[in-house]
Each structure stands twice: as C-alpha cells, then as structure tokens.
N, C-alpha and C positions, 0 to 999 in steps of 0.2 A: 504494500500500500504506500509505504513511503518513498518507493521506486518511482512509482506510477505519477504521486506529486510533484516529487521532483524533477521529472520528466517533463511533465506538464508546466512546470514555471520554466525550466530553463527552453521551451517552446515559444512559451508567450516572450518570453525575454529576446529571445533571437528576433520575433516578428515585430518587438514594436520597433530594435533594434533597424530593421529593415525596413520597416515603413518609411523609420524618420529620415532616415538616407536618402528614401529615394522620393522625398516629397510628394507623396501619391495626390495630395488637394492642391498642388502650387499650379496655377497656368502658366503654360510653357508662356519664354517673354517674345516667339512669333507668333503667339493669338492674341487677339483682340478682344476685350468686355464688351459685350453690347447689351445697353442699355432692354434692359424687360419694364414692363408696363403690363399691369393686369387689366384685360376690360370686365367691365362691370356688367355682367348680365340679368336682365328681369325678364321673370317669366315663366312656367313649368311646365312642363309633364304628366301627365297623370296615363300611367301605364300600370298594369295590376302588379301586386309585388309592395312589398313592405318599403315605408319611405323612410328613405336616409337622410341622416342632417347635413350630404354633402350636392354643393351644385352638381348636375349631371352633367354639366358642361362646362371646362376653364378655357378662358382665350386667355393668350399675351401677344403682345405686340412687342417684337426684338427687333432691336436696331432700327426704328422705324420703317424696314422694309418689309416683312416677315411675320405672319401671322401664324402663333403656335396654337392651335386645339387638343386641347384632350380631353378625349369619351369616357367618364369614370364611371357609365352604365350603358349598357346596350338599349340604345334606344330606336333600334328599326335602323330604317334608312332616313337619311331628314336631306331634305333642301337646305342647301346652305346659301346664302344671297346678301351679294353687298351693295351698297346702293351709295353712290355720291352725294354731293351737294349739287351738283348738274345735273342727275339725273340718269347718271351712268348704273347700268346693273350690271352685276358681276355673279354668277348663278354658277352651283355645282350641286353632285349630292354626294352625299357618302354612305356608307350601310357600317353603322357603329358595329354592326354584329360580330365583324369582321375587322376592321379597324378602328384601334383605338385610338391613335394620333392622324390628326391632318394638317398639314404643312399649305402655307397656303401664301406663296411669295406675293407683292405688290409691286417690285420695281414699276418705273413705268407712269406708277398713277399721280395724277395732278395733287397737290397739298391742297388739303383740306379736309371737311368732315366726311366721313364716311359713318353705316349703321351697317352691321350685319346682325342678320338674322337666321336662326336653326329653326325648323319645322317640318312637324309631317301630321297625320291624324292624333296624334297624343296632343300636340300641344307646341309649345315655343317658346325661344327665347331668343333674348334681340340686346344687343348694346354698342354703344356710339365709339367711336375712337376718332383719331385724329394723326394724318401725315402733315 
C-alpha cells in the first residue's frame, strides 16, 4: 500500500513537473487574442423534455468577423437568419441533431447593426450584434 502511494505522488510530481515546463495554457507569441463578445439572446423553445437552467443557444462574436454558435441541446433543425440595417438577409439552416457548433464567418459585411435569429416549429431566439 505504501508502494502504490508512493508511486502515485512521485507520478503527480513528475506531471505537474511537466506541465509547468511546457506551459500547456501560455499562447504561442504567433497567435493573436481576438476579442469574444457574447450576444445576448431572447427567446425559447418549448420542445418536450425537462427544462434546463441553461440557454439552448450561445452566440459570440470573435474578432468582429466570426460568429461562434453553440447547440447545448438538440433542437431539430432551425433556420438560422441575419438580417442588416439595409435590409440585407443572410439565411442558413443547420440540424443541431447532428451539429453542435456552427461557425458562421462575416468578412465582407458593411459595419453596422445586424439581428440574427434561430427558428423552426418549437420556437426562437433572436439577438442584435454589431460590426
């Protein structure tokens, strides 16, 4: 038994040993931070299944080009739709069943307000961001 201890710390010891070496959290200094922004969505769901205290849907907006989603439920397939301040619509869908992240670039688009919005028969959620 006090083999098996011993073992066991002079393991932990070796690994944090090797963690701290090789800075496993440091960002290499040829990447770049880019700024994340949560958008703020309102709006629900109502799909059968016991309800969680968590959004079914997070946006961020990185680097102000870059829109990140992530499905923390399967919610069907939904229409996904971004809409300008000109009037410009910007339309996909995705099937959460299957996909839990969607990646969704902007290069390109004029500065200013945009709203997108998730939807299908359950229900929807919608919130505003800004290039």
């Amino acid at each position: 038994m006090k083999l098996i201890f011993s073992l066991m710390v002079c393991i932990g010891c070796f690994n944090l040993s090797v963690l701290h070496q090789s800075h496993p959290f440091m960002i290499p200094e040829t990447e770049q931070v880019q700024e994340t922004s949560p958008i703020n969505l309102k709006g629900e769901f109502k799909k059968g299944g016991l309800r969680s205290g968590t959004d079914p849907i997070v946006v961020e907006l990185q680097g102000g080009s870059t829109l990140y989603t992530y499905f923390q439920k399967d919610l069907g397939t939904l229409a996904v739709t971004i809409v300008g301040e000109e009037g410009q619509v910007f339309y996909t869908t995705v099937n959460t069943t299957s996909q839990s992240v969607l990646i969704i670039p902007l290069t390109g688009l004029p500065a200013g307000s945009y709203t997108i919005t998730f939807s299908n028969e359950y229900g929807y959620m919608t919130g505003v961001f800004d290039l």
